[in-house]
C-alpha positions as CSV (number, residue, x, y, z in Angstrom):
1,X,0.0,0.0,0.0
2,X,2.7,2.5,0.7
3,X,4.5,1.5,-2.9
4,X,1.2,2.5,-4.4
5,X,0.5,5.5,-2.7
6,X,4.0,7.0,-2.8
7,X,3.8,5.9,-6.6
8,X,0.2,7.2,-7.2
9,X,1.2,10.6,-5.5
10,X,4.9,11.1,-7.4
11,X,2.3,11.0,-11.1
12,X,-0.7,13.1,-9.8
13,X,1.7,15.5,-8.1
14,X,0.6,19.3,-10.5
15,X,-0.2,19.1,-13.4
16,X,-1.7,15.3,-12.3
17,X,-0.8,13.0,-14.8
18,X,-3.3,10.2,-13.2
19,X,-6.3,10.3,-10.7
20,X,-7.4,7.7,-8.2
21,X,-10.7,6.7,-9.0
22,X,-13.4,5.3,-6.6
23,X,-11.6,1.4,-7.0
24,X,-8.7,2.8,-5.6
25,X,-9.9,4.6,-2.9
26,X,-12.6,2.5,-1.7
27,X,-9.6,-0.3,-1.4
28,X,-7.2,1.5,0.6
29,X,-10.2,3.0,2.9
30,X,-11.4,-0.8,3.2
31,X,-7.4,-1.9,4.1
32,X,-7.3,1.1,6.7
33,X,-10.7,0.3,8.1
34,X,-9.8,-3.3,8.2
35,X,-6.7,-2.9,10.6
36,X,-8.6,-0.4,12.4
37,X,-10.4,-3.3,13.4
38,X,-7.8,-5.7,13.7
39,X,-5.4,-3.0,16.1
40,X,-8.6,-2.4,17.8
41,X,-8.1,1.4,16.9
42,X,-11.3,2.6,15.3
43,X,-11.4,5.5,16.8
44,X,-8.3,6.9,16.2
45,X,-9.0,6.2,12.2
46,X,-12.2,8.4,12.8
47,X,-9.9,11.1,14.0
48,X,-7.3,11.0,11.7
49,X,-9.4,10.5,9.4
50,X,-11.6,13.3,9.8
51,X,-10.8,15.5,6.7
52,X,-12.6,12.0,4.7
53,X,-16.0,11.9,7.3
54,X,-16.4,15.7,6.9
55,X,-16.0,15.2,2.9
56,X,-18.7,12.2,3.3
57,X,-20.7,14.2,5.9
58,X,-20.7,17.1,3.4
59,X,-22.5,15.1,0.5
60,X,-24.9,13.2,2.9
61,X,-26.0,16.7,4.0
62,X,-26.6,18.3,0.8
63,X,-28.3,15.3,-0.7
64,X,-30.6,15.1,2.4
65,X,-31.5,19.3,2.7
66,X,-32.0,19.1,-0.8
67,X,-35.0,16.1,-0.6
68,X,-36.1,17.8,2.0
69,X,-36.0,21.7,1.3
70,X,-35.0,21.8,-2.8
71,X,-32.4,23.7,-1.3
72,X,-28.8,23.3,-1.3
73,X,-26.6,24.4,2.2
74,X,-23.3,24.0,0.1
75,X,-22.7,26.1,-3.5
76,X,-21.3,22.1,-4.1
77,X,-20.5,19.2,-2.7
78,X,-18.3,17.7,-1.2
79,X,-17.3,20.1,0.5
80,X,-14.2,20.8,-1.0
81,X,-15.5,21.8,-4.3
82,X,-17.9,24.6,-2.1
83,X,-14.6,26.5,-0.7
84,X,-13.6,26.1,-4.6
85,X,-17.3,27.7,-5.8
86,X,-16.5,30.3,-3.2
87,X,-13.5,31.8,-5.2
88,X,-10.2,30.2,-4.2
89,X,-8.1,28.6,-5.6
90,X,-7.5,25.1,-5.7
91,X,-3.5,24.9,-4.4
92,X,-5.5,27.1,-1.3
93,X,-8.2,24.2,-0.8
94,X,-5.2,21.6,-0.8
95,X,-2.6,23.1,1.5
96,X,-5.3,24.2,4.1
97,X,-6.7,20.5,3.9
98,X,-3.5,19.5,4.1
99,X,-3.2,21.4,7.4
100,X,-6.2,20.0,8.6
101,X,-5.2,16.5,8.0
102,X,-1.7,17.2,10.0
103,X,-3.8,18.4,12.6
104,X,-6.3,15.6,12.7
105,X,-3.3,13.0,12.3
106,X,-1.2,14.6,15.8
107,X,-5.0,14.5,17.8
108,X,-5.1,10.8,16.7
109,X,-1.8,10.1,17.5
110,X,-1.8,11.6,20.9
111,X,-4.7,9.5,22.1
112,X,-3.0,6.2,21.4
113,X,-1.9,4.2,24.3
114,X,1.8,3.0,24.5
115,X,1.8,-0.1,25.8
């Protein structure tokens, strides 16, 4: 997994030659939440990986407002796209996620136990 991921991210670095489709990232989401379980750490995967349930959450929201309301709360979804609508620019959307996955990643860390 880290081969592919350090190989997937050296081609889709700007201007992306490649993109990971929904195959890939539904597997490496499955492997994570699989040793989650195994490790007993299920949890700490929530935390760190926050930046992905707050993308999901994002979409689930829209989608539901909108049955209910014909409304949208977000310009787009997910989310990422709405800060993009908004006016900035994507390399903005990406480093500031980026910062929020760092931050997400140390809170996760921290609240493992060293055994």
């Amino acid at each position: 997994m880290i081969g592919a991921g350090a190989g997937f991210l050296w081609y889709n670095a700007p201007p992306a030659k490649i993109f990971m489709g929904d195959t890939g990232s539904l597997a490496l989401g499955g492997a994570l939440g699989a040793i989650a379980v195994t490790t007993k750490h299920e949890l700490v995967l929530g935390i760190v990986g926050g930046l992905f349930v707050a993308e999901a959450a994002s979409v689930m929201i829209q989608v539901g407002y909108y049955k209910l309301t014909k409304k949208r709360i977000f310009l787009m979804a997910p989310v990422h796209h709405h800060f993009e609508k908004m006016g900035w620019p994507e390399s903005t959307v990406v480093i500031r996620f980026w910062i929020i996955a760092g931050a997400l990643a140390l809170v996760g860390l921290s609240t493992l136990k060293l055994r």
